[in-house]
N, C-alpha and C positions, 0 to 999 in steps of 0.2 A: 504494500500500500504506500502510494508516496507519503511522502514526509511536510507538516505542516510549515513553509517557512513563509511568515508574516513579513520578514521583509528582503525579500526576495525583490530584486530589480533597484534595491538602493545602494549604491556605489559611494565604498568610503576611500577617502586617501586619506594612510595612516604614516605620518611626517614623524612617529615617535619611535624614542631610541630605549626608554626606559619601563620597566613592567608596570607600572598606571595605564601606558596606553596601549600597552601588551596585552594586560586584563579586559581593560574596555573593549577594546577592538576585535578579540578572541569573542565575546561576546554577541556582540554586532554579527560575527559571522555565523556561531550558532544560529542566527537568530535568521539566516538566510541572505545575510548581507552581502556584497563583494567587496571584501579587503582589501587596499590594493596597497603593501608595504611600499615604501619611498627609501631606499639603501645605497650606499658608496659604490661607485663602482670598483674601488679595490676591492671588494669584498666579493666579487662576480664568482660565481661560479662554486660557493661555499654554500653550505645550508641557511636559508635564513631563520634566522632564534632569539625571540628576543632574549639577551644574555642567559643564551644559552639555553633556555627553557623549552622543550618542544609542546608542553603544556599551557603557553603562552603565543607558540607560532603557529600552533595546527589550522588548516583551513584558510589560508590566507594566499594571494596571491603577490608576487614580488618584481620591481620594476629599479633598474639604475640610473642616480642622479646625483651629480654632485654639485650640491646646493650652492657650493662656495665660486662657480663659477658667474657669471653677469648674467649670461642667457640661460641659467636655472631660475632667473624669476620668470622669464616669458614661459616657459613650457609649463611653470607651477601655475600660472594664471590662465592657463589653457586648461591646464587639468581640470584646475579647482571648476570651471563652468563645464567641465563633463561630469563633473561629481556631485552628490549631493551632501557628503557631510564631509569635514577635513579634523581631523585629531590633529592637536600638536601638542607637547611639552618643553616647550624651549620658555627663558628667563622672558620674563615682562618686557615686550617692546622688543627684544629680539631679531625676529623676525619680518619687520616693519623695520629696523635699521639695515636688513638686508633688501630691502626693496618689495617684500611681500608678509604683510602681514594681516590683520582681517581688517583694517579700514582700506586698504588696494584693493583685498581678493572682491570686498563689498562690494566696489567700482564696477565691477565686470561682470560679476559672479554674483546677484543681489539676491539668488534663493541661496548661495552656501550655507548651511549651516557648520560653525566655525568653533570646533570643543576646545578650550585650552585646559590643560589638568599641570597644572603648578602647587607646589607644596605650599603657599601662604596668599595664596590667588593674584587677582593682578595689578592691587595695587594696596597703600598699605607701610611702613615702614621698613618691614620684614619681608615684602614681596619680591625684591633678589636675593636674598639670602640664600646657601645651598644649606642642604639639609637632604635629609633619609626619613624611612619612615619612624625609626626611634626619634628623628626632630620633633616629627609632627605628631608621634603621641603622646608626648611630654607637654609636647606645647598646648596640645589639646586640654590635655588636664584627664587625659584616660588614663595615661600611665598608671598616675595615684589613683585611681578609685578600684582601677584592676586587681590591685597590689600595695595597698596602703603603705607595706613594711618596705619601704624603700632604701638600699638600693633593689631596683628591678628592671627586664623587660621582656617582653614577647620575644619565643624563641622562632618567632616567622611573624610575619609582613603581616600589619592589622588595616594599617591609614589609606597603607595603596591600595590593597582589592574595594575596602569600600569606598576607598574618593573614588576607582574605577567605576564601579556600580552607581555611583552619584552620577557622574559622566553619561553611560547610560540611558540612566534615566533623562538626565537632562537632552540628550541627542532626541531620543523617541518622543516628549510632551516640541523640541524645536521641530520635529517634523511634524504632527499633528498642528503644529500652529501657524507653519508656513503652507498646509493644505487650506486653511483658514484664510492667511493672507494673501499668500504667495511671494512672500519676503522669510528670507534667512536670519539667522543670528546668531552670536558669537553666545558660548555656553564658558561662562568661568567656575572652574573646579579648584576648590583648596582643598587638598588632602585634609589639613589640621583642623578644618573646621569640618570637614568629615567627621573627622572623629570625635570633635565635641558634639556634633547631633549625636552620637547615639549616646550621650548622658540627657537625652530632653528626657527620658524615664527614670531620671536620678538627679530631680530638682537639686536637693540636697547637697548633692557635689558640687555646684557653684557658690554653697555657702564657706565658711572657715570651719574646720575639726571635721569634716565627713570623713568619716572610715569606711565606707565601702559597706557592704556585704559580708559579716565575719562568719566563717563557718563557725557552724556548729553540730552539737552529735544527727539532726535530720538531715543536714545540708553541708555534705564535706565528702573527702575521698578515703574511701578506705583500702590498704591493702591484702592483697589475698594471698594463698598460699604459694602460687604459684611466679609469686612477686610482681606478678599485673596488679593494677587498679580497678576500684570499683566509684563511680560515683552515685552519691546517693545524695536524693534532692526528694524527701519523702516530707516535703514542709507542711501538709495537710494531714486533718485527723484520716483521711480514708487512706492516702498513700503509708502514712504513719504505720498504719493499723498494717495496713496489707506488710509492709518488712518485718514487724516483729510478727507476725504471723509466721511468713513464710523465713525466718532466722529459728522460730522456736523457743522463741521469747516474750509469749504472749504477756506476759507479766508487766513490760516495759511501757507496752500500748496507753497506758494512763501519762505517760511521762514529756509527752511530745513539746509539752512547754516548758520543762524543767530548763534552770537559769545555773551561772555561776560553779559550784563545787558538783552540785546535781549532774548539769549537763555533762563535762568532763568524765562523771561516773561511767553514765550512760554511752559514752561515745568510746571510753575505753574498754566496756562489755561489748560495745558492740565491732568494735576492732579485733575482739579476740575473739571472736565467732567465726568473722570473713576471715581469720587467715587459715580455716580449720579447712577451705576449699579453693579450689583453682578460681579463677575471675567467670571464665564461661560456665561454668556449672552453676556457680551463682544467680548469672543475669537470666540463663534459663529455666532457674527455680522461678526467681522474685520477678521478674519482669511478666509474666502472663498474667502476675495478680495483682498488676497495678503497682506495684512498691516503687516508682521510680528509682529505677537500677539499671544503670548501662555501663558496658565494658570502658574504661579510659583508653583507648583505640593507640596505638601508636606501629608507625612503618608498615611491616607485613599484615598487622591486627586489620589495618584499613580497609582493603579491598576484600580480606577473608571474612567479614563482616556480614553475618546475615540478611540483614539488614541491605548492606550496601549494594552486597549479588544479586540481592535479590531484584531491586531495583536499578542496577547497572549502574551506581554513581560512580564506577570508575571501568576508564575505559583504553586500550591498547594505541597507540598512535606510534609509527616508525618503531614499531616496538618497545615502546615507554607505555609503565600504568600512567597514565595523569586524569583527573578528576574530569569526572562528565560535567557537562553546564545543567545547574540545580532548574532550571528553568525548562518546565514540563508545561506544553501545552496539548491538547485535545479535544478536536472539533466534535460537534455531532455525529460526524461518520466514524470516528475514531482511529481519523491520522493523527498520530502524533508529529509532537517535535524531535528532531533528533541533534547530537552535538557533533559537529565538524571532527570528523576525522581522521579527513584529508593531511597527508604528512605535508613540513611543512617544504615549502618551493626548495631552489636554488636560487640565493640574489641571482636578479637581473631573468629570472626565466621566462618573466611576462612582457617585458621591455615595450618591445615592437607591438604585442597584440593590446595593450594598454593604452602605448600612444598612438597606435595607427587608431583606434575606435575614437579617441578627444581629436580624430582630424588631421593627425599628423601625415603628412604625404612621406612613403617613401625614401624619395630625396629627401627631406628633413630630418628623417629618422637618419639616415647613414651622414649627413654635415655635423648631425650631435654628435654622433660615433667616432667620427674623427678625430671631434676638437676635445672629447673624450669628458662631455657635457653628460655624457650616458654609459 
């Protein structure tokens, strides 16, 4: 049965070197997009990744240009009016002191819609500043509330996949609204303020002293015998109820609010019960009765994952597991969506079929080739 792609016949040019717009754009393609990477031509003839990631390049198509030449603004401004969305990640203003940036691409180009995904957006004190994603969860204020007892940090990328997902979002509501107008618009992304949105469910954190979330014996990780993890978020009286049930500790079930020297008791009985079994025997006890209980997943646990198999959240590419796109659709007929699997190109393997469809003659294409524009 084909495959549902929603956007199917929207043509992106992805000008990004960095995984924000590795994430976004991998996206975009799931989602039935054409990709179309913008890469060096030194790089011709190597796999394109974004650094290195074939779980960030999958499904994507790739074209050679070296930006830094004068007549890489003309062919960008030819692109950009065959295109309809453009990613970029370059410093504020950047891009526009090269001769193309979204107030030129507007000029020509007045349905582009123009994503910028920058770590403190595009303007601001802090808006050139370089920075990583531990900049911008710090800066955020996630850092702390993740992990009160500081020093700390995420041992993977939190700011970038969600400023990516922001991007996203913000590309799909500019295409709906240029269907509206029929005018383009530049889309500004801050990673950092990415990630202060997801504290808008944790008022609290923009006051002084928030601690976060402190485990406690219903809401904490326990380990097992098999020196896997268990997490356990059993913060209700029915989840409550259902673990000491299925632990054997029906006694405890009164206990779910116990504070102070109590809880501690309680969390230390119930430490010493999970490590009497392996992690999987556990969550296949407690998990059918409600206990909220699931494995703390980590490397190979991933993909072996019930769960995951079951529903295909990860999937083989150039022969790499990398995560399928969580983003499941299905029509009345019951086509689904499917995520791009396609390995990723070789720089420069779409060069010619890229610029010959935005118009390029021929001859034009082999005068770039020459002056080594391509």
């Amino acid at each position: 049965m084909t495959a549902i792609k929603p956007l199917s016949g929207l043509r992106v040019l992805d000008l990004t070197v960095l995984p924000p717009g590795g994430y976004c754009t991998v996206q975009l393609a799931d989602l039935g997009a054409e990709v179309i990477r913008v890469e060096s031509p030194a790089q011709a003839g190597q796999r394109s990744l974004v650094i290195g990631q074939v779980g960030l390049s999958r499904g994507k198509r790739s074209m050679t240009l070296d930006q830094r030449k004068p007549a890489a603004t003309q062919v960008l401004q030819r692109l950009a009016q065959a295109c309809d969305v453009l990613v970029e990640n370059a410093k504020p203003g950047a891009m526009s002191a090269r001769g193309f940036g979204y107030p030129e691409a507007a000029k020509t180009a007045p349905r582009l819609i123009w994503c910028s995904i920058t770590g403190f957006g595009q303007d601001g004190p802090s808006a050139e500043w370089a920075g990583h994603d531990l900049s911008y969860l710090g800066h955020s204020g996630l850092t702390g509330v993740l992990s009160p007892s500081l020093p700390w940090h995420a041992g993977a990328m939190v700011s970038v996949p969600l400023g990516a997902m922001m991007a996203t979002t913000g590309v799909l509501a500019a295409v709906l609204e240029r269907a509206r107008t029929g005018k383009g618009c530049q889309i500004d992304i801050s990673l950092s303020e990415s990630s202060l949105w997801l504290l808008s469910g944790a008022p609290g954190a923009l006051k002084p002293g928030y601690g976060g979330i402190a485990a406690t014996h219903d809401r904490r990780l326990y380990a097992c015998a098999d020196g896997r993890f268990v997490s356990v978020a059993a913060a209700e009286p029915r989840t409550w109820a259902a673990l000491c049930e299925g632990l054997g500790a029906g006694d405890l079930a009164e206990k779910l609010k116990a504070t102070g020297a109590e809880s501690a008791a309680v969390a230390e009985r119930l430490a010493g019960i999970f490590t009497t079994k392996p992690a999987a025997e556990w969550v296949a006890r407690l998990g059918p009765l409600g206990a909220a209980v699931n494995a703390v997943n980590q490397g190979a646990d991933i993909a072996a994952d019930p769960q995951h198999a079951a529903r295909g959240a990860v999937v083989t590419v150039a022969g790499q597991d990398v995560p399928a796109s969580p983003l499941r659709l299905v029509d009345s007929e019951g086509r689904r969506s499917e995520t791009a699997t396609a390995e990723p190109p070789l720089v420069g393997e779409h060069t010619d079929a890229v610029l010959g469809s935005a118009g390029f003659t021929s001859d034009e294409i082999a005068a770039l080739r020459k002056d080594a524009v391509i």
